[in-house]
C-alpha positions in Angstrom: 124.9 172.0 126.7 125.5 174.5 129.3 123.6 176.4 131.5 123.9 180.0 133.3 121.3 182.0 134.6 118.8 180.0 133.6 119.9 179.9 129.9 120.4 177.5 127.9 122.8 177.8 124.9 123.3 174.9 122.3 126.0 174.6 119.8 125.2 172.5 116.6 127.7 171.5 113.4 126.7 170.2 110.1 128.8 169.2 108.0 128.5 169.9 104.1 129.4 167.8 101.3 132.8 168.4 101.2 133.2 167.6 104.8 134.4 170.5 106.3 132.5 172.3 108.8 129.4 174.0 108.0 126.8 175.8 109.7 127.0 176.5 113.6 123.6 176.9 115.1 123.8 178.9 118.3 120.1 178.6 120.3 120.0 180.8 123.3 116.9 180.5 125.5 115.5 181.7 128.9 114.5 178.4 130.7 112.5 180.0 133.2 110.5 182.1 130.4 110.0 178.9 128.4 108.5 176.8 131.4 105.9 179.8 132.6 104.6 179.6 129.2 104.4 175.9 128.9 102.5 176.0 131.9 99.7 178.5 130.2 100.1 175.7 127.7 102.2 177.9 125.2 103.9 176.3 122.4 107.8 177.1 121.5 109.1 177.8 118.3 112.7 179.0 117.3 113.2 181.9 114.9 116.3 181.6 112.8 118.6 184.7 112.5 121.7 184.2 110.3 125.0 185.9 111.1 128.7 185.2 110.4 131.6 184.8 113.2 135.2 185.7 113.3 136.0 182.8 111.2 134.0 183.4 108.4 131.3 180.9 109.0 127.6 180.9 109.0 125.9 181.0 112.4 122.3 180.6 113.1 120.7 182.6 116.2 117.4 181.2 117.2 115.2 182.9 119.5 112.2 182.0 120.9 109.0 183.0 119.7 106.3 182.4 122.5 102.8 182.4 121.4 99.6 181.8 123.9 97.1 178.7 123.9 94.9 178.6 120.8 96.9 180.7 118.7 99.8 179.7 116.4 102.7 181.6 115.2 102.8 183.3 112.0 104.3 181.1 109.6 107.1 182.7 107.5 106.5 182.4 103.8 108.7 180.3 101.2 107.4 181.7 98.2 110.7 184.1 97.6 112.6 181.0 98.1 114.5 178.8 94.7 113.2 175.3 94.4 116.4 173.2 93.9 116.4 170.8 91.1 118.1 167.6 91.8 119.1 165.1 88.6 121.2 162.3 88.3 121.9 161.3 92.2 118.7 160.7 93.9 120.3 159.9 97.4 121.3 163.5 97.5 117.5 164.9 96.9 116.5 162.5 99.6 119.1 163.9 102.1 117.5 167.7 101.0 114.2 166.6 101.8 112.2 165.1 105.3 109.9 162.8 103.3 109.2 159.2 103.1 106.7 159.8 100.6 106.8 160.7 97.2 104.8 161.3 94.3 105.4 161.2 90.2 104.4 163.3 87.7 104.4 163.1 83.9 105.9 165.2 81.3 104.4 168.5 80.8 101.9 167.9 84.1 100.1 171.3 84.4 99.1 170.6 88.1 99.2 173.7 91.0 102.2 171.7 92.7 104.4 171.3 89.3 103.2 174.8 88.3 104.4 176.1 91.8 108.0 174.6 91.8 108.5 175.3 87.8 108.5 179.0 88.7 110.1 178.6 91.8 112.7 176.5 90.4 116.6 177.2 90.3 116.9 176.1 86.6 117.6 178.7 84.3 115.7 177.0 81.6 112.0 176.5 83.7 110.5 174.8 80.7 113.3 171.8 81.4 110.9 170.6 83.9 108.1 170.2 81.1 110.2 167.2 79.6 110.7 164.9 82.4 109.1 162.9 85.1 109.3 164.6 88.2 109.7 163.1 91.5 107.9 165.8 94.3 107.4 165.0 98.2 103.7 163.6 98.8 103.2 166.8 101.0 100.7 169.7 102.0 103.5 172.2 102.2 102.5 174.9 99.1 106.2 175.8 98.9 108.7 173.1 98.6 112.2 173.1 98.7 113.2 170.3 96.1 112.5 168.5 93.9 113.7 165.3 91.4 113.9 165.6 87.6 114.4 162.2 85.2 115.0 163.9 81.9 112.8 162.8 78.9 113.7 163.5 75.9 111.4 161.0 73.9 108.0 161.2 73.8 106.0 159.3 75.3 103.4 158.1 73.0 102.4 154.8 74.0 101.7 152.8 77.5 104.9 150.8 76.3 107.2 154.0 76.1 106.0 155.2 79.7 106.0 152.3 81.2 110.1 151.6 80.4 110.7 155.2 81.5 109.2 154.9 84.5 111.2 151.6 85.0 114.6 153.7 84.6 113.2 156.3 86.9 112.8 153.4 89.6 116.2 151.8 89.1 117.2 154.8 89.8 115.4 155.3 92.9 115.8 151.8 94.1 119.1 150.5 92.7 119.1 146.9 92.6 122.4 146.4 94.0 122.4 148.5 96.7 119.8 148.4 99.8 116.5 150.2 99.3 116.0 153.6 100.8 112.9 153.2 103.1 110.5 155.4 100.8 107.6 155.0 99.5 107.1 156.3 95.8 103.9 156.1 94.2 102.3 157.4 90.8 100.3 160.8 90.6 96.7 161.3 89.4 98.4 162.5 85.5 100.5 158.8 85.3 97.4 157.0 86.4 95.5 158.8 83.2 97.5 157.0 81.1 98.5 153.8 83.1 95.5 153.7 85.5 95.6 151.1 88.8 94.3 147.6 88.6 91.4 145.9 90.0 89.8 142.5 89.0 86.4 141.5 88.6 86.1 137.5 88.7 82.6 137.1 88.0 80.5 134.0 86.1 76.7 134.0 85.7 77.6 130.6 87.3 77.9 130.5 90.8 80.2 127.7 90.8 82.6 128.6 88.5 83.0 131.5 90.8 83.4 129.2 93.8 86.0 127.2 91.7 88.2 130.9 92.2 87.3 131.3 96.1 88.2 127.5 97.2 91.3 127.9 95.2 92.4 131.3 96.9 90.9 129.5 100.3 93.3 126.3 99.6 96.3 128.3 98.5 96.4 130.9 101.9 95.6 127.5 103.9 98.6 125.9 102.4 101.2 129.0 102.7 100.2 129.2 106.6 100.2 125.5 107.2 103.9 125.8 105.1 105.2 128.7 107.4 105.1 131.5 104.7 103.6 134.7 106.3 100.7 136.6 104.1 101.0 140.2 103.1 99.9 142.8 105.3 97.2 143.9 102.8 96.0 140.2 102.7 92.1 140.2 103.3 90.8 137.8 106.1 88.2 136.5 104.1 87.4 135.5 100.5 83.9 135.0 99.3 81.1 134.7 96.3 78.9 137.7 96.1 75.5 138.1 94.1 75.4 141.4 92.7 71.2 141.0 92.4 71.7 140.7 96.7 74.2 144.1 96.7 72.1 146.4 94.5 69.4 147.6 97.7 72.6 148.2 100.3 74.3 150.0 97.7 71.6 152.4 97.0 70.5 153.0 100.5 73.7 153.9 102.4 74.0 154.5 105.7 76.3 157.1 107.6 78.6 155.8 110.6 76.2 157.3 113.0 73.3 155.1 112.1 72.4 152.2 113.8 70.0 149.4 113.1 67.4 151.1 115.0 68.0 154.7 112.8 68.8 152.9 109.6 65.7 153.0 106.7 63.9 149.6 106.8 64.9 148.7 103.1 68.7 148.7 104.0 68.0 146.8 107.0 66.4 144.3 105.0 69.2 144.2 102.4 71.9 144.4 105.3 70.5 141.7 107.1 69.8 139.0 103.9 73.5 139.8 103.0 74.7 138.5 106.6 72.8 135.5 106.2 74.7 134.8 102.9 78.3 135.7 104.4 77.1 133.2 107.3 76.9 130.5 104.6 79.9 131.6 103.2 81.4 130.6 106.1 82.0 134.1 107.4 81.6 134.9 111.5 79.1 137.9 111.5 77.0 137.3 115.1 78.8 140.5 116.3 78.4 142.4 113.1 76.0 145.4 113.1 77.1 147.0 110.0 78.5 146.0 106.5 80.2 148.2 104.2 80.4 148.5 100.5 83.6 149.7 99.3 83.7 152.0 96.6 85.0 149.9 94.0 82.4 147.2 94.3 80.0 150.3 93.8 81.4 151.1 90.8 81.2 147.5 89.6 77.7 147.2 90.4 76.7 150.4 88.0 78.8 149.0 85.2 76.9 145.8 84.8 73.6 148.1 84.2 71.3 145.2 85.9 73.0 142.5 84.7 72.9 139.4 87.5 76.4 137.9 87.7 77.7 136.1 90.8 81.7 137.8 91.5 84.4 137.1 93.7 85.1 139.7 96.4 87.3 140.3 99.5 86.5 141.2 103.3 87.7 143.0 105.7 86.6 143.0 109.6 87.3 146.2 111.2 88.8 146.7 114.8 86.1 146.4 117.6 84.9 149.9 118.3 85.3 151.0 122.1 81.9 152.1 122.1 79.9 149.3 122.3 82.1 146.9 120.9 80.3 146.9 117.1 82.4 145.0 114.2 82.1 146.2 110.6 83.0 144.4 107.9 83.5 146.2 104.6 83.5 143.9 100.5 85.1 145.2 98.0 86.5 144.1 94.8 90.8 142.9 94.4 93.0 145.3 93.3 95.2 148.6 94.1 97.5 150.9 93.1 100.0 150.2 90.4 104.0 150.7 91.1 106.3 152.5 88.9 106.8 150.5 85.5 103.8 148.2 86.2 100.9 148.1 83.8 97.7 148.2 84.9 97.1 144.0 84.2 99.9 143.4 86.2 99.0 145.9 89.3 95.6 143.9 89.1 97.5 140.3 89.0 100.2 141.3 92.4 97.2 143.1 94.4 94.9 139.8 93.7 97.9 137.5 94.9 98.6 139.6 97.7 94.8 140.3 98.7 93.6 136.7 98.4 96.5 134.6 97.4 95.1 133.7 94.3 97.0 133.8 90.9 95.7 134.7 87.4 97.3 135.5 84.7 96.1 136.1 81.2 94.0 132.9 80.5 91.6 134.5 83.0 90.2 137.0 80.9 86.8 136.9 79.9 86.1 138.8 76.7 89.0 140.4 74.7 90.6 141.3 77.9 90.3 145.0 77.5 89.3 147.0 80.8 86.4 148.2 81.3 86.2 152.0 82.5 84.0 153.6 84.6 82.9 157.3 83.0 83.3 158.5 86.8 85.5 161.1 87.6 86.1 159.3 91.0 87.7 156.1 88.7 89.1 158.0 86.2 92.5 156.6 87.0 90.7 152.9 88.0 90.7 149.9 85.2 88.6 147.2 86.2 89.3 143.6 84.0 86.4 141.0 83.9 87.9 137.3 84.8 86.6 134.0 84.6 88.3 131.1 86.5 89.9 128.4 83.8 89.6 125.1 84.6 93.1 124.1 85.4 95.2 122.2 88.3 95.2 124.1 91.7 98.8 126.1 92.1 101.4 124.7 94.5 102.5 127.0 97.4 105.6 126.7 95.8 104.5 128.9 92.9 102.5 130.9 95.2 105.1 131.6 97.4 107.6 132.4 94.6 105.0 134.7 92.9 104.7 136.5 96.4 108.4 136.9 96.8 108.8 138.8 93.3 106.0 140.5 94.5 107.6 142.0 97.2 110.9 142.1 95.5 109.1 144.8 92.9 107.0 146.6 94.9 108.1 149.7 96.9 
């Protein structure tokens, strides 16, 4: 960097795949302009200018583009711009693209995203993109630059057939003998149609068959603390027995996050305040609690048992003290999560229950035929929620837990 007159000029290289010396960015600035404005509180962006030197390669002018307090700079439009369609080496769409997140969609998705990049897209043949699962950057951006396609020339009939395609497209993403790119990649609302995420619903009209399920999740994250084994990050910090009879009057009388106890209708209150006293005897800490939260999945459960009285198993979750006041919240909800790429929806449900509460099920937990049930919602259209009841069985060692968490991890991007 130099500087005369109170300019500033930097000189940038990239280099290009081939390793010779690509573009040059040249950014000239006034200083003294730039720092008057920052003081109005001005905001600086660069406007690029392409030119070519004596030698034949492309340099970038930027110049500044100084706009007041309050009011943004146009932003230029991408919409004239190719969308580049990357296939087969999936480190070079990553190095196109300034996302950690991803999202991906299913052969022939119709969505305004896919739609956008298909006729955007640099392929001659647009209607390639129809026969693949496309790997797009989780962003807000209408116009994006790139994109991933994992051809598909099957179809995709079954859960089976998906399922081992979308295992290929991860192997592919994550190669297992090479070190993980630091991404994360997760399944759009058209996979979850077919595939939808996994919660569980461990519930008994016995209470202590239910209990049976929360002192063995209680014994097994004892033991992998006591053994030196850290929990996941998503683990909850408590595991307890619900009665859905006790939920059914907080449910239907919620309150917003300005309420208080004072503002809150009398019949929550009431509800709110019965449902402490049972977390209390659960073993739960809640002098300091003034409000408690349903999540929206034990909602759903609630309207899918149509007044049926069922104890269940559910997790908790003790938010951060506010500032203001220093209120807790706690907020139930049901185990469970979003499913990774090649994962069924059983097995999402198994891995977010082990990680959640350290608990492990497995098939001999189903209650029923072990088909889902779905809720007609269009909020848990892509949710599956499987009924379980506890088998009575030897407690799992924190060997197996601890092994089960590892693969966990191992799978799970």
């Amino acid at each position: 960097m130099t500087e005369q007159n109170s300019t500033t000029t930097t000189t940038v290289h990239t280099s290009n795949a081939g390793g010779s010396m690509g573009d040059v960015r040249n950014t000239s600035f006034d200083l003294s302009m730039n720092n008057r404005w920052k003081e109005k509180g001005a905001s600086f962006k660069g406007q690029e200018r392409k030119s070519c030197n004596r030698n034949g390669t492309n340099v970038v002018n930027v110049t500044p583009n100084y706009s007041p307090k309050g009011k943004k700079s146009p932003r230029r439009s991408h919409s004239g711009q190719p969308c580049q369609i990357f296939q087969g080496n999936f480190s070079a769409f990553l190095q196109s693209v300034e996302n950690v997140r991803f999202k991906v969609h299913k052969p022939g998705c119709q969505c305004s995203k896919v739609n956008s990049i298909r006729e955007r897209s640099s392929l001659s043949d647009k209607n390639i993109l129809l026969q693949g699962l496309l790997v797009v950057p989780d962003s807000n951006v209408r116009f994006l630059p790139s994109a991933y396609l994992y051809p598909v020339t099957e179809t995709l009939e079954n859960e089976t057939m998906l399922l081992m395609k979308e295992l290929e497209l991860k192997e592919i993403i994550f190669p297992p003998d090479r070190i993980a790119p630091d991404i994360k990649v997760s399944c759009s609302a058209c996979l979850l149609e077919n595939v939808p995420n996994g919660f569980v619903c461990i519930r008994s009209s016995s209470r202590k068959e239910v209990e049976y399920a929360r002192d063995e999740a209680r014994r097994n994250t004892s033991s992998l603390i006591d053994s030196g084994k850290k929990l996941h990050a998503d683990h909850a910090q408590e595991v307890v027995v619900l009665d859905c009879i006790m939920l059914r009057g907080v449910a239907r009388s919620p309150r917003s996050k300005k309420d208080t106890n004072e503002t809150a209708s009398p019949k929550a209150s009431i509800d709110e305040t019965i449902l402490k006293d049972h977390l209390e005897k659960e073993g739960m800490d809640v002098s300091a609690v003034n409000r408690i939260k349903l999540g929206h999945h034990i909602k759903s459960f609630l309207k899918m048992l149509r007044g049926e009285k069922v104890f269940f198993l559910a997790i908790a979750f003790r938010d951060q003290v506010e500032e203001n006041g220093g209120s807790i919240s706690i907020e139930l909800d049901l185990p469970g999560g979003k499913r990774h790429l090649g994962e069924s929806s059983f097995d999402c449900a198994i891995r977010e229950t082990l990680e959640e509460t350290s608990l492990l099920v497995d098939d001999t937990w189903h209650a029923g035929d072990g088909q889902p049930l779905k809720n007609t919602s269009t909020e848990d259209f892509c949710n599956a929620f499987y009924e379980l009841r506890p088998p009575l069985r030897p407690s799992s060692c924190v060997e197996e837990i601890g092994e089960a968490l590892s693969r966990a991890r191992i799978s799970g991007h």
